[in-house]
C-alpha positions as CSV (number, residue, x, y, z in Angstrom):
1,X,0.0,0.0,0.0
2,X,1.8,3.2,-1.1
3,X,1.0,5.4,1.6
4,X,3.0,8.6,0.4
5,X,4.2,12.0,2.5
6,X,1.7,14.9,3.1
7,X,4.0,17.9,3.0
8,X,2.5,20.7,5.4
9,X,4.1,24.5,5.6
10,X,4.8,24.5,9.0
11,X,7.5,22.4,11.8
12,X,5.8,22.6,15.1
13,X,9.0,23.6,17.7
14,X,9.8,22.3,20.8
15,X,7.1,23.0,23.3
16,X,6.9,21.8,26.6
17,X,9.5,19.1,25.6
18,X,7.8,18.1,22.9
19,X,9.7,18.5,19.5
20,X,9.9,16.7,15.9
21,X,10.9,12.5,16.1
22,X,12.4,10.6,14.2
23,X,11.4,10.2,10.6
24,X,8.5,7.9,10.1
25,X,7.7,7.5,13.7
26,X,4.2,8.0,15.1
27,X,3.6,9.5,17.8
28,X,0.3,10.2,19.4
29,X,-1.3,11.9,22.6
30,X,-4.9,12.0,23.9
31,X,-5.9,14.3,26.3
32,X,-9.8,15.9,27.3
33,X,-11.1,18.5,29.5
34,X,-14.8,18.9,31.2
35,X,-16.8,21.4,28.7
36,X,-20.1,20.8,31.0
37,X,-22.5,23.8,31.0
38,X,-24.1,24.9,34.5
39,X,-27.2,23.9,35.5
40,X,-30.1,26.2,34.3
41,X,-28.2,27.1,30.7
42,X,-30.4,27.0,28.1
43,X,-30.4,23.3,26.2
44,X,-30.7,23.0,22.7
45,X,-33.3,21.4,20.7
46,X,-37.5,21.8,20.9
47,X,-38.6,24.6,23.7
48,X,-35.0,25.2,24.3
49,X,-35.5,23.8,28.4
50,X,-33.2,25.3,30.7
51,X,-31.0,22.1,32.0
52,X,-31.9,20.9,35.7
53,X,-28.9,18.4,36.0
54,X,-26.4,16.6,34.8
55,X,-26.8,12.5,34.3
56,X,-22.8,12.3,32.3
57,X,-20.6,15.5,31.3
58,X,-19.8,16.7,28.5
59,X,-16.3,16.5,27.6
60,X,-13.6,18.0,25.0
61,X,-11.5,14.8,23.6
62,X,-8.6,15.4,21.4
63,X,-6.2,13.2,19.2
64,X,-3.0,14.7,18.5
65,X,-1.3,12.6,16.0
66,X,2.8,13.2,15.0
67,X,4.6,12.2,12.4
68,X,8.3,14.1,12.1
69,X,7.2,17.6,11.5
70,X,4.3,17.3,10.9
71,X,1.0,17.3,13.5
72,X,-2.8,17.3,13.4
73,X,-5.1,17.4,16.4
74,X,-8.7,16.1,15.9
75,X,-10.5,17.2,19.2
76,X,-14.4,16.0,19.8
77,X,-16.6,17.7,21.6
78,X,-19.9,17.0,22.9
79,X,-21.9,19.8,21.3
80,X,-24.8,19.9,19.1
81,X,-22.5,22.5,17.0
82,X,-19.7,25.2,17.4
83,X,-19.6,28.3,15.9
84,X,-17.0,29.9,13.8
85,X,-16.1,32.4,16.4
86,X,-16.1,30.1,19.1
87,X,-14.1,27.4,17.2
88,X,-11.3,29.8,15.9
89,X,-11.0,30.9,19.4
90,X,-9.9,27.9,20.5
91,X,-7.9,27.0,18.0
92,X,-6.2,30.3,18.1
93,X,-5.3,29.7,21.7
94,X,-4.0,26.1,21.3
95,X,-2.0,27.2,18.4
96,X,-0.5,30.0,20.5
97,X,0.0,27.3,23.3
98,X,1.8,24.5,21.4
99,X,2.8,25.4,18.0
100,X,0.2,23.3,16.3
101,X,-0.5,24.8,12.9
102,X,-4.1,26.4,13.1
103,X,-4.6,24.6,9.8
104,X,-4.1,21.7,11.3
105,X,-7.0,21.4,14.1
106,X,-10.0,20.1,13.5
107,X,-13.0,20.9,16.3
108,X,-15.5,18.3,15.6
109,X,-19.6,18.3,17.3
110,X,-20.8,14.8,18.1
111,X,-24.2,16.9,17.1
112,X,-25.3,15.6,20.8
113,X,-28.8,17.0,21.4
114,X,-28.5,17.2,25.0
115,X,-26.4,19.8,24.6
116,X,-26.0,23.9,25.1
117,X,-28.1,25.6,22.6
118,X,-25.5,27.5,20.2
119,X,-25.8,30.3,20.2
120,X,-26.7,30.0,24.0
121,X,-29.0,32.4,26.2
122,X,-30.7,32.7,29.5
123,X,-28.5,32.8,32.7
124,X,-24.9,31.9,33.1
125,X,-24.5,31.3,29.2
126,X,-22.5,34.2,28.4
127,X,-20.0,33.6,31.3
128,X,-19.9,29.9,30.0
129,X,-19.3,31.0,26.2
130,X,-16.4,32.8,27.6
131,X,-14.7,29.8,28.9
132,X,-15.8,27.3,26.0
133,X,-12.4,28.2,23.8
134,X,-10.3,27.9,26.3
135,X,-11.5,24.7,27.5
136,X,-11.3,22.9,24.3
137,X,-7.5,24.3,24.3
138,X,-7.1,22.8,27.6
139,X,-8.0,19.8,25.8
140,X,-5.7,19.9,23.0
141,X,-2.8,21.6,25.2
142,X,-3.3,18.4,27.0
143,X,-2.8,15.7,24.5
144,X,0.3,17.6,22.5
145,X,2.0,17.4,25.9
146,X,1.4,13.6,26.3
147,X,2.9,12.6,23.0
148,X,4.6,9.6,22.8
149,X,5.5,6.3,20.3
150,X,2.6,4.6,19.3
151,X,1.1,2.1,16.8
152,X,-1.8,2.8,14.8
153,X,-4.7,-0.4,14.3
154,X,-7.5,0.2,12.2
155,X,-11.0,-1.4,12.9
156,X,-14.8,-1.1,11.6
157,X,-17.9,-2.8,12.6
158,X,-21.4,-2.6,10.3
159,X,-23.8,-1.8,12.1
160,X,-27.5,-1.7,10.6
161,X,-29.2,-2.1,14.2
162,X,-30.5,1.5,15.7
163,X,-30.2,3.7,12.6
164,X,-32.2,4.6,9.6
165,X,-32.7,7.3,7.4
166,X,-35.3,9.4,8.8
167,X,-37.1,11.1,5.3
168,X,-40.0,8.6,3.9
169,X,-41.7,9.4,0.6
170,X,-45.2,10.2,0.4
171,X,-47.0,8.6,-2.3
172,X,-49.5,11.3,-2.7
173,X,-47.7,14.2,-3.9
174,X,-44.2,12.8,-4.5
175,X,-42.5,15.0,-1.4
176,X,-40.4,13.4,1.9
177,X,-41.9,13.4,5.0
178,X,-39.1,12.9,8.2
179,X,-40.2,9.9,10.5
180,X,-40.9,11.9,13.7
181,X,-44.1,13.2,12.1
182,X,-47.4,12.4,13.5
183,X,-50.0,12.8,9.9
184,X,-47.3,9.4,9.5
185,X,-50.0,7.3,11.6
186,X,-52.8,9.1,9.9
187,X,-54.4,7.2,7.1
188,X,-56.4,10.1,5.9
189,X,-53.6,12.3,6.0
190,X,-50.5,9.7,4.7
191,X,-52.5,7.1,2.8
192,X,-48.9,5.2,1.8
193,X,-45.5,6.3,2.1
194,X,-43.0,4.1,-0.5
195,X,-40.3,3.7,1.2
196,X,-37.2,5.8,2.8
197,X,-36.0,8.2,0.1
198,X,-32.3,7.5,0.7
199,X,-29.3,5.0,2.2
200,X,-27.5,4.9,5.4
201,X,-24.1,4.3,6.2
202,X,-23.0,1.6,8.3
203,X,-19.8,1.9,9.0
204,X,-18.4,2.7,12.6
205,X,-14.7,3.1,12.5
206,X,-12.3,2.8,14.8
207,X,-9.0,3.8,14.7
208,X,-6.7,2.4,18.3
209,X,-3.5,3.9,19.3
210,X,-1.1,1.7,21.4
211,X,1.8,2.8,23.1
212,X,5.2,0.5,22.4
213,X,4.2,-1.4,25.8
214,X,0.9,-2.3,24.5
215,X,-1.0,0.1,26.4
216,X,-4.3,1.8,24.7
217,X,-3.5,5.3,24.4
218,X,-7.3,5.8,23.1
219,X,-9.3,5.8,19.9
220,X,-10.5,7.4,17.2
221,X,-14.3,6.6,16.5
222,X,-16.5,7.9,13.3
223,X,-20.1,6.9,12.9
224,X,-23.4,8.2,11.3
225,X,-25.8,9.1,13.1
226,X,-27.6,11.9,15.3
227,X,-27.0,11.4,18.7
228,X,-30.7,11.7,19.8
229,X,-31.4,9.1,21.9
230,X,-31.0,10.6,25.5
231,X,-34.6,11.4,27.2
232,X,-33.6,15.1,27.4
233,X,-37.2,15.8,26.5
234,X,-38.3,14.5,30.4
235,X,-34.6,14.5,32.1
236,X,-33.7,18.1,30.9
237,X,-30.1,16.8,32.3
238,X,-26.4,17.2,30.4
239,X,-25.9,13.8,28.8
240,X,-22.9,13.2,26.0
241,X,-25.5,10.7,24.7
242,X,-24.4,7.6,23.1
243,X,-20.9,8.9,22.1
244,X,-20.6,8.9,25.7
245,X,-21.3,5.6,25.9
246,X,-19.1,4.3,23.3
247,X,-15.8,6.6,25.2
248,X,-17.2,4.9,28.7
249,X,-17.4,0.9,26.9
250,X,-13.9,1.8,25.9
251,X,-12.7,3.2,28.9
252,X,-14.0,-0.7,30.6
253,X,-12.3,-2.4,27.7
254,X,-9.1,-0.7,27.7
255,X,-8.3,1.0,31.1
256,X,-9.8,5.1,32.3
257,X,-6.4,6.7,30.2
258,X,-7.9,5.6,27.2
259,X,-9.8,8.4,25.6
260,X,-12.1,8.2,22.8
261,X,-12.6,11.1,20.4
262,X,-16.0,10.6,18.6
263,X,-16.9,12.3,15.1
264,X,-20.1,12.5,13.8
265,X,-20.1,11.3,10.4
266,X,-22.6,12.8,7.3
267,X,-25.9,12.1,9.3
268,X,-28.3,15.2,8.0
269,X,-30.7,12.8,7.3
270,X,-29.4,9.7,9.9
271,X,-31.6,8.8,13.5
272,X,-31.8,6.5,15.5
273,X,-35.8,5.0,14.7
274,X,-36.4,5.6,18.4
275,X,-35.2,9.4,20.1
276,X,-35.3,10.9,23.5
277,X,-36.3,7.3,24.8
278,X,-36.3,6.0,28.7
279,X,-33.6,3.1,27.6
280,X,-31.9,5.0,25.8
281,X,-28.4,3.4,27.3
282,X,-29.3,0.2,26.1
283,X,-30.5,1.7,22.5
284,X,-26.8,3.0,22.7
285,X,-25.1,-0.1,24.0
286,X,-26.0,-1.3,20.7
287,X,-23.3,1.5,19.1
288,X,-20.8,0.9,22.0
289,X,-20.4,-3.1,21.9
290,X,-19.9,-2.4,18.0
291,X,-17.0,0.3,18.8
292,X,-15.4,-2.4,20.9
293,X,-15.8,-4.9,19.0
294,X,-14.0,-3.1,15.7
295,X,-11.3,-2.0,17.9
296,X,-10.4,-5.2,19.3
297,X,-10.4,-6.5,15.7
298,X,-8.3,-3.8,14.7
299,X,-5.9,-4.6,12.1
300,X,-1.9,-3.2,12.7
301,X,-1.1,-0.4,10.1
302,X,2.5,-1.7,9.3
303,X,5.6,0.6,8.2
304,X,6.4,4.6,8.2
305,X,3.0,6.6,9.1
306,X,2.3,9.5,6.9
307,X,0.6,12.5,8.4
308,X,-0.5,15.0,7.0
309,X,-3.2,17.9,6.5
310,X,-5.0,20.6,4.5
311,X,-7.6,23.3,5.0
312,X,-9.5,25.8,2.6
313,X,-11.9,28.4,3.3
314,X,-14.3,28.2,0.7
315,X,-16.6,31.1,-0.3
316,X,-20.3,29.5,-1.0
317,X,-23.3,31.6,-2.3
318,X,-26.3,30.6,0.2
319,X,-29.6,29.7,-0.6
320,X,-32.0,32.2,-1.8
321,X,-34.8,32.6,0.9
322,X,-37.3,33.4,-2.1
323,X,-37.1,29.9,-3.7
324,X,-39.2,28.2,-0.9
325,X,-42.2,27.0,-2.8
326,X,-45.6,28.1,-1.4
327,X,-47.1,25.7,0.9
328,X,-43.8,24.0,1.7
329,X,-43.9,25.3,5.4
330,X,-47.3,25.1,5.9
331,X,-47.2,21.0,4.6
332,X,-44.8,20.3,7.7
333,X,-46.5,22.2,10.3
334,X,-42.8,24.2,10.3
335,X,-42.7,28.4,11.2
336,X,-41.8,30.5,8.4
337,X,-38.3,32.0,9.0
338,X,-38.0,33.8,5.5
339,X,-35.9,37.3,5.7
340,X,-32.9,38.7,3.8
341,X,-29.7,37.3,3.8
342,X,-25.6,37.7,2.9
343,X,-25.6,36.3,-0.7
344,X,-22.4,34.4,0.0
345,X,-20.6,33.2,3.0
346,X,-16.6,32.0,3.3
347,X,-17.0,28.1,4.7
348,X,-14.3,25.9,6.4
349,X,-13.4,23.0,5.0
350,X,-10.0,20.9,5.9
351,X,-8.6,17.2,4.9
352,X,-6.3,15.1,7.1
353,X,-4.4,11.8,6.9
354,X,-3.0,8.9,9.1
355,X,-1.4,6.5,7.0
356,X,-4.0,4.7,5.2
357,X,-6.9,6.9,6.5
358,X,-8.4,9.8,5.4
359,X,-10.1,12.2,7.0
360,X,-12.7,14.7,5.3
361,X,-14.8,17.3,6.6
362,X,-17.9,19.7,6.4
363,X,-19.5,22.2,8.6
364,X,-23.1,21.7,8.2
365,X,-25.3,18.7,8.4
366,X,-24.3,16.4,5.8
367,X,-26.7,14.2,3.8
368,X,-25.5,10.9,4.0
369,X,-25.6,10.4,0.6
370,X,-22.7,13.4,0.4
371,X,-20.9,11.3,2.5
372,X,-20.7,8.1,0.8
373,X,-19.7,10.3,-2.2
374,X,-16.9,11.6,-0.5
375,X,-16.0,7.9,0.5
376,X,-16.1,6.6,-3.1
377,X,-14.1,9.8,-4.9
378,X,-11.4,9.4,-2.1
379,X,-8.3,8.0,-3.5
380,X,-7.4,6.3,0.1
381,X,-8.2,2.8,1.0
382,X,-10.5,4.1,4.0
383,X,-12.1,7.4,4.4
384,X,-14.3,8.5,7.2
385,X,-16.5,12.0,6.7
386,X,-16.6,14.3,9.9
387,X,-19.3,17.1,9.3
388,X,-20.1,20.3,11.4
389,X,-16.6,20.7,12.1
390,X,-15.1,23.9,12.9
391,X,-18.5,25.9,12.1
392,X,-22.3,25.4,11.7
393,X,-24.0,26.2,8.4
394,X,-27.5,24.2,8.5
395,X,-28.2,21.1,6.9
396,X,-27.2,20.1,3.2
397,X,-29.5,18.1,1.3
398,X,-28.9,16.4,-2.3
399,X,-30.6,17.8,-5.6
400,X,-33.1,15.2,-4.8
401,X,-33.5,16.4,-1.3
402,X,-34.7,19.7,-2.7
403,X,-36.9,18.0,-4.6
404,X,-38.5,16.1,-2.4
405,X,-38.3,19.0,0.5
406,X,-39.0,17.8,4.1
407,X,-37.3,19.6,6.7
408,X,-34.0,19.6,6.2
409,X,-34.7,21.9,2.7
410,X,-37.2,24.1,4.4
411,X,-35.5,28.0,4.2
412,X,-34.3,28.7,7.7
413,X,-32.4,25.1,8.4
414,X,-30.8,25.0,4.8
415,X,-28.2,28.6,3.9
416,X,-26.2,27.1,1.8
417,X,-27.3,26.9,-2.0
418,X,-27.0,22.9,-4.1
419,X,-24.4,24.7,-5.6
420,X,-22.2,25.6,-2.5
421,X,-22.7,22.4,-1.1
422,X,-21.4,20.8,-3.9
423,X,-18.5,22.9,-3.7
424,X,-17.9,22.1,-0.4
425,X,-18.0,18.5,-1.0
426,X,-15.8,18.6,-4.1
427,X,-13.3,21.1,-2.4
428,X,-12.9,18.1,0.8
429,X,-12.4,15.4,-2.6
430,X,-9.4,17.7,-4.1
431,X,-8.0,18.2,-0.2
432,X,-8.0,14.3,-0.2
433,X,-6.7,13.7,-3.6
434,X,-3.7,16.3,-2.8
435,X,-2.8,14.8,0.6
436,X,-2.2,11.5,-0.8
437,X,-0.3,12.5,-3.7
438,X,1.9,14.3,-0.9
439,X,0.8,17.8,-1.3
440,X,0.0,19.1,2.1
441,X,-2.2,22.3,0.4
């Protein structure tokens, strides 16, 4: 397998003790801080509920991954989003901290809906905004201090249990109507649907990180789906839903030091069948055993360990409030949120590799179908997709998606045009193609 060298414009120096091995050696640290919100912030989601507890925190979990000179971190946080402001914040500050290349961080939402509403209100939010950056930094600062030799195993389970693709097509008129809806159950109202309008996407990666003396340092986990299955609706309590789950199976698997950062991958259209549920552990057991199971099946990545990474702000024209076709709204039961707005918008989108990995992402809610396009135009042997990273910019449906409206197309979820999301998806493909041809930009 001709894994080839990402060349990156910046040698990270020697910070806290920490400076550039030996050619071809990997070397990885994990680290994670608490990002928990006080009780009585504002959640996000229906009603926005002010929070009355905690049930499991929230957490910041970052990967930092070195390979001679060159250095990504990959940090997961347990948010249903992060703005732009907030993430280059953080990044700014961990850059200024370690010498990690700003290009090179990627802050990734497990789009956990027992989260903080972004952008937050009611009491105690501003004061917890202010600390949110430098938390996540703690998190990074964290794991670039506890870098060390490693080896790298690469796992993945299939899991088609708890997920499916939440849009169904009406055979009245044509259009997609999301599962959640109650005129589903009402014969009058939904005579037949035919079927889900689109795929899923099975695969939950894992990537393991040993140290030389077979300790796990911690993993790397990417899966598809919303995170949506904590009973937020009745608790009103913190959870890190079932990502948290997964990072606790793990931590009984493989000892408390080893961390799991989770990425969500392109799940715009991706739930769980069952969401905000009493059992919602056991629903999310389901993912966890999975996550253990590929990681404990993990195959060894022989040989040098190419690192590498890539980032592009791309400028997007957004989607023209005036195209909403009458009657759209009012078929969903959905609020009309039409008003003016900027024409285009500059959009984050950055590439990474391990070895034989790649690593794509996207800052708004992802159809899966993008996804698994990314996946099949990727030139390495395994890619995962990591969307709402380092920014929030709505959902992004397919052509057909538009077609076939449904929530996720409805003007006021959706800013960014078909056009600029294929842009976005094709700009993550050429970041890809570059990094394993060895060209770090």
């Amino acid at each position: 397998m001709a894994l080839g060298v990402a060349l990156v414009l910046f040698s990270a120096p020697a910070f806290a003790g920490v400076g550039e091995g030996p050619p071809g050696e990997l070397r990885v640290g994990f680290g994670q801080s608490d990002i928990t919100p006080p009780v009585g912030a504002m959640m996000t989601g229906a009603g926005l509920p002010r929070s009355v507890g905690t049930d499991d925190p929230l957490l910041a979990r970052t990967l930092v991954v070195q390979s001679g000179d060159r250095m990504i971190a990959i940090v997961g946080v347990d948010l249903v989003k992060i703005r732009r402001d907030l993430a280059d914040a953080a990044i700014a500050e961990a850059s200024q901290r370690t010498g990690i290349d700003r290009d090179a961080v990627m802050i990734c939402p497990s789009h956990n809906h027992s989260s903080p509403f972004v952008p937050m209100g009611g009491p105690n939010n501003k004061d917890y905004l202010s600390t949110l950056p430098g938390l996540i930094a703690d998190s990074i600062e964290q794991a670039y201090g506890a870098l060390e030799p490693a080896r790298m195993f690469l796992g993945r389970s299939l899991v088609y249990d708890g997920i499916h693709n939440r849009r169904v097509v009406s055979k009245a008129d044509g259009l997609a109507l999301n599962t959640w809806l109650n005129k589903l159950n009402d014969l009058e109202k939904t005579p037949q649907v035919l079927g889900t309008e689109g795929p899923i996407d099975p695969e939950l990666w894992v990537a393991r990180f040993d140290a030389l003396d077979g300790r796990v340092l911690g993993t790397l986990v990417n899966f598809t789906c919303h995170p949506a299955l904590h009973d937020r609706v009745r608790l009103k309590t913190w959870s890190a839903d079932y990502p948290g789950v997964i990072a606790e199976q793990m931590a009984q698997a493989y000892g408390e030091q080893a961390v799991c950062v989770f990425t969500q991958g392109a799940a715009g259209n991706i739930n769980p069948p069952e969401q905000f549920i009493p059992n919602w552990r056991e629903k999310a057991a389901v993912f966890a055993r999975a996550a253990v199971d590929a990681a404990k099946r993990a195959t060894p990545i022989e040989g040098p360990i190419a690192v590498g990474y890539a980032r592009r702000d791309v400028r997007v024209p957004r989607r023209d409030p005036a195209d909403q076709r009458e009657g759209a709204i009012a078929r969903l039961g959905w609020r009309d949120p039409r008003g003016a707005a900027p024409r285009r918008r500059d959009v984050p989108v950055s590439a990474a590799r391990i070895g034989p990995l790649g690593i794509a992402t996207n800052a708004g809610e992802l159809f899966v179908e993008w996804g698994l396009s990314v996946k099949k135009r990727s030139p390495f042997p395994h890619t995962i997709v990591s969307e709402l990273t380092n920014e929030w910019v709505g959902y992004e449906p397919t052509a057909q998606g538009f077609q076939q409206e449904g929530y996720e197309a409805l003007v006021g979820v959706n800013f960014v045009s078909l056009e600029g999301i294929q842009m976005l998806v094709d700009t993550a493909v050429e970041l890809l193609e570059g990094l394993w041809e060895g060209d770090g930009r």
